[in-house]
VMD Tcl script that draws the C-alpha trace (Angstrom):
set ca {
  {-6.18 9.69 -20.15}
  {-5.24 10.44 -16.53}
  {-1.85 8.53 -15.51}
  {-2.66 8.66 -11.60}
  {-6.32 8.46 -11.72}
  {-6.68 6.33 -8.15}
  {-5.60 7.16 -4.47}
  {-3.82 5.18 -2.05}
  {-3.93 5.60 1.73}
  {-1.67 4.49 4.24}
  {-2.88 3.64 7.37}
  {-1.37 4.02 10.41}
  {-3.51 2.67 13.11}
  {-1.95 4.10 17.49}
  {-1.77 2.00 19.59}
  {-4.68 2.11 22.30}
  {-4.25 3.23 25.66}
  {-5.44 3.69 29.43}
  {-7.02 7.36 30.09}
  {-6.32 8.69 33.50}
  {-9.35 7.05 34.96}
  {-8.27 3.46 33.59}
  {-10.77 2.91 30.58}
  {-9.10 1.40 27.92}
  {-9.18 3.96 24.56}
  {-8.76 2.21 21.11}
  {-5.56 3.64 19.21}
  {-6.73 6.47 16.33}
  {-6.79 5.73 12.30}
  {-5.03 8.34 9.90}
  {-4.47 7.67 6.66}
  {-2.35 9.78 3.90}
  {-3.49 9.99 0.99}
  {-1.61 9.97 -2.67}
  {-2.37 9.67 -6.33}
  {-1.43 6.32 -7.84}
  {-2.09 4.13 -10.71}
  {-3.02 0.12 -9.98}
  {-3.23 -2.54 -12.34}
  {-4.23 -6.02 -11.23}
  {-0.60 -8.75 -11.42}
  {-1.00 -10.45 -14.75}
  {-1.64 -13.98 -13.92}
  {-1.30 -15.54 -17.67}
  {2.64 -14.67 -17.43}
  {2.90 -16.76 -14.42}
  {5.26 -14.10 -12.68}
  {2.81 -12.69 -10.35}
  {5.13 -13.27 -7.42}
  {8.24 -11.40 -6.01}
  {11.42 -13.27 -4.83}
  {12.11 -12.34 -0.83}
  {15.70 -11.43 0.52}
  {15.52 -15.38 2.03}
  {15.02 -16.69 -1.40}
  {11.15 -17.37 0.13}
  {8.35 -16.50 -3.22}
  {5.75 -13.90 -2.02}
  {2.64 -13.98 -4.34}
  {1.24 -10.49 -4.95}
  {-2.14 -8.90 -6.69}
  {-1.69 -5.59 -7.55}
  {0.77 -3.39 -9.11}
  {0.59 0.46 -7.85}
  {2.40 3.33 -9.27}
  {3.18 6.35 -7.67}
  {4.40 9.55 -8.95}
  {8.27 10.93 -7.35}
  {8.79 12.43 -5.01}
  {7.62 9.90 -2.20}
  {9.22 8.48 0.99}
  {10.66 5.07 1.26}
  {7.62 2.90 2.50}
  {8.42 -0.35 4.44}
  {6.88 -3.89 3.46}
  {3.69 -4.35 6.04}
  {1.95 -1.08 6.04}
  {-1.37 -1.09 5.22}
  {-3.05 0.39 2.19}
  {-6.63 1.07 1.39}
  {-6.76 2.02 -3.21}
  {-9.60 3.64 -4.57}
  {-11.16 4.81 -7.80}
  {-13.10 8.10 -6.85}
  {-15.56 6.51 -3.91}
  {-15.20 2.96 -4.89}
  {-12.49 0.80 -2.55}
  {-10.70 -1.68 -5.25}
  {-8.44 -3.53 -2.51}
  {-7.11 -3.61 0.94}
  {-3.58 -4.88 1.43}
  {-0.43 -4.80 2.84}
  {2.88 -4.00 1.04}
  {4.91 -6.71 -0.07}
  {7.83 -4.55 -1.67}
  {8.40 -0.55 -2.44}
  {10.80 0.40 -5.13}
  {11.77 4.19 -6.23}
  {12.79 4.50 -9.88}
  {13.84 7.53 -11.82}
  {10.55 7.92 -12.86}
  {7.94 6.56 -10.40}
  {7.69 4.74 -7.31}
  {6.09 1.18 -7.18}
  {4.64 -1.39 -4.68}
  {3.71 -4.44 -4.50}
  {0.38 -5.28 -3.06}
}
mol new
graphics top color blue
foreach p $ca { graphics top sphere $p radius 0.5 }
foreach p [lrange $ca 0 end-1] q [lrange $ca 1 end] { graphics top cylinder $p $q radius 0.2 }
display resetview
């Protein structure tokens, strides 16, 4: 059994821009890539939902796990996860949180 046997990419979409001649250019895609594990929220526990600093509930899916070392990734980034060529999901972070062991987010 393979513990990160998906891949998460971030994308970070430019902003667009004017060329020297005026024409507007659409901003460029890149996404980095990572290995991950992501298991669907369990919704028969009813806690499929994460508390916000305001007190406000934010529902979520997905549950991803990342192996350490990894950057701190802000809530609102876009993520594409895959198994091999299949797409599973596209979301947006809801919550990142580094532990001694992995990383997780909230999708």
């Amino acid at each position: 059994m393979t513990q990160y046997p998906h891949t998460i990419e971030f994308i970070k979409i430019s902003e667009g821009a004017r060329d020297s001649e005026g024409d507007w250019k659409p901003g460029k895609t890149k996404a980095k890539t990572k290995p991950c594990r992501a298991e669907p929220a369990t919704g028969n526990t009813g806690n499929s939902y994460i508390s916000a600093a305001n007190g406000e509930r934010i529902n979520y899916n997905w549950l991803v796990y990342l192996p350490l070392p990894v950057d701190t990734i802000k809530p609102g980034v876009k993520v594409r996860v895959k198994n091999g060529s299949e797409v599973l999901l596209h979301d947006t972070i809801k919550r990142f949180s580094r532990g001694q062991l992995n990383a997780r987010i909230w999708l």
